[in-house]
C-alpha positions in Angstrom: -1.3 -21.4 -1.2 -3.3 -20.1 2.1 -5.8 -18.2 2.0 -7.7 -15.8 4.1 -10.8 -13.4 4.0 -10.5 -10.3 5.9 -12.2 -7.7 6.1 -10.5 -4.0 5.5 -11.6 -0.9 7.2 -10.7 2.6 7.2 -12.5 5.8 8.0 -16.1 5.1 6.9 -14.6 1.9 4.9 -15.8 -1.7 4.9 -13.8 -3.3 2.3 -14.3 -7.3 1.4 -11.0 -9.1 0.1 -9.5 -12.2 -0.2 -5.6 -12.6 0.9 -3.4 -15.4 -1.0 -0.6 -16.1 0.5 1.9 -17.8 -2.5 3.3 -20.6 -0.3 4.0 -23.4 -2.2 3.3 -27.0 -0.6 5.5 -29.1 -2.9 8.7 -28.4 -5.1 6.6 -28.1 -8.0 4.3 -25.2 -6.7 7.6 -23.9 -5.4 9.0 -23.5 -8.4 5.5 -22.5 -10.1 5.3 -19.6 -8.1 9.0 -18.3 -8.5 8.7 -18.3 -12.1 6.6 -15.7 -12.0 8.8 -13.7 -9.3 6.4 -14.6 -6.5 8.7 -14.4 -3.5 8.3 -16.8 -0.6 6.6 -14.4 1.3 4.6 -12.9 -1.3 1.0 -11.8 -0.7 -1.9 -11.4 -3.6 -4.7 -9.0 -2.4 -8.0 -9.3 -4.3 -10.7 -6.3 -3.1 -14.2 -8.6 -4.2 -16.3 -6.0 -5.4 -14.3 -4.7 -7.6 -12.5 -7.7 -8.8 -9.1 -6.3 -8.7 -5.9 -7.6 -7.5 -2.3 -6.7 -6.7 1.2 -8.8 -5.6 2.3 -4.8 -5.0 0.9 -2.8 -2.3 2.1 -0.1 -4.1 -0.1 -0.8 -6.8 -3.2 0.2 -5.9 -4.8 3.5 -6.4 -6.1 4.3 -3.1 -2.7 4.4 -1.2 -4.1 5.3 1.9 -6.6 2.2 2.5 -5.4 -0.6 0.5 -1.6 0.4 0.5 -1.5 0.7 4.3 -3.8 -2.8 4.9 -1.8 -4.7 2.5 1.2 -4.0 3.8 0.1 -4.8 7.3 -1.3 -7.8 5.6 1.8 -9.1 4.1 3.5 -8.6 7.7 1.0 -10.2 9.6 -0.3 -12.5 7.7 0.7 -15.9 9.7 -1.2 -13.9 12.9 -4.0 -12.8 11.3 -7.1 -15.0 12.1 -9.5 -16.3 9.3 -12.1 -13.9 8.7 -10.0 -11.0 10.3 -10.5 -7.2 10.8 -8.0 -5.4 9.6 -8.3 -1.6 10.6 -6.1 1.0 8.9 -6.9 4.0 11.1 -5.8 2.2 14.1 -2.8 0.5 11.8 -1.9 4.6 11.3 -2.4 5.5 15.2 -5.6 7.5 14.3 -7.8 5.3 16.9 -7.0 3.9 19.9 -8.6 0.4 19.5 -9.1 -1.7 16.4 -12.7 -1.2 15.0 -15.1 -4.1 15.6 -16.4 -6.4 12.0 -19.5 -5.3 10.4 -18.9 -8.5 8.5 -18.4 -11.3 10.9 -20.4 -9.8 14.3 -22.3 -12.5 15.8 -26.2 -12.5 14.7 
């Protein structure tokens, strides 16, 4: 497994989660994972605050936000940095630059 925390925002949005990448590091985990129907590739987004968590982008109930940033997620996840921004206006085209963390900004 790898895992990252990003940081999720949208219009007026600051979302905390946690992205688990199911990579499995030795035949066993491998094998762990698949029998469950985790794909290679597979990505488990947990939002903190609300303690919920989906393998489905397609699961969650705000489609906008966390459909649209998990996605991106499970695309980019290999590029995006620890402690990343993801931005889902700017994902969308609504912006023209990604929005700056309110999370990780230096003190």
């Amino acid at each position: 497994m790898i895992t990252k925390l990003i940081e999720i925002r949208d219009s007026m949005t600051k979302i905390v989660a946690l992205a688990i990448k199911t990579f499995g590091e030795t035949p066993e985990e491998e094998r762990f994972f698949r029998a469950d129907g985790f794909g290679k590739d597979t990505v488990m987004l947990m939002r903190m605050e609300r303690q919920e968590a989906h393998y489905d982008p397609f699961a969650w109930s705000n489609r906008r936000t966390m459909t649209t940033a998990h996605r991106y997620i499970q695309q980019h996840f290999d590029e995006l940095p620890a402690y990343g921004v993801v931005d889902v206006e700017y994902i969308l085209g609504e912006t023209d630059k990604p929005k700056a963390s309110e999370i990780w900004r230096a003190v």
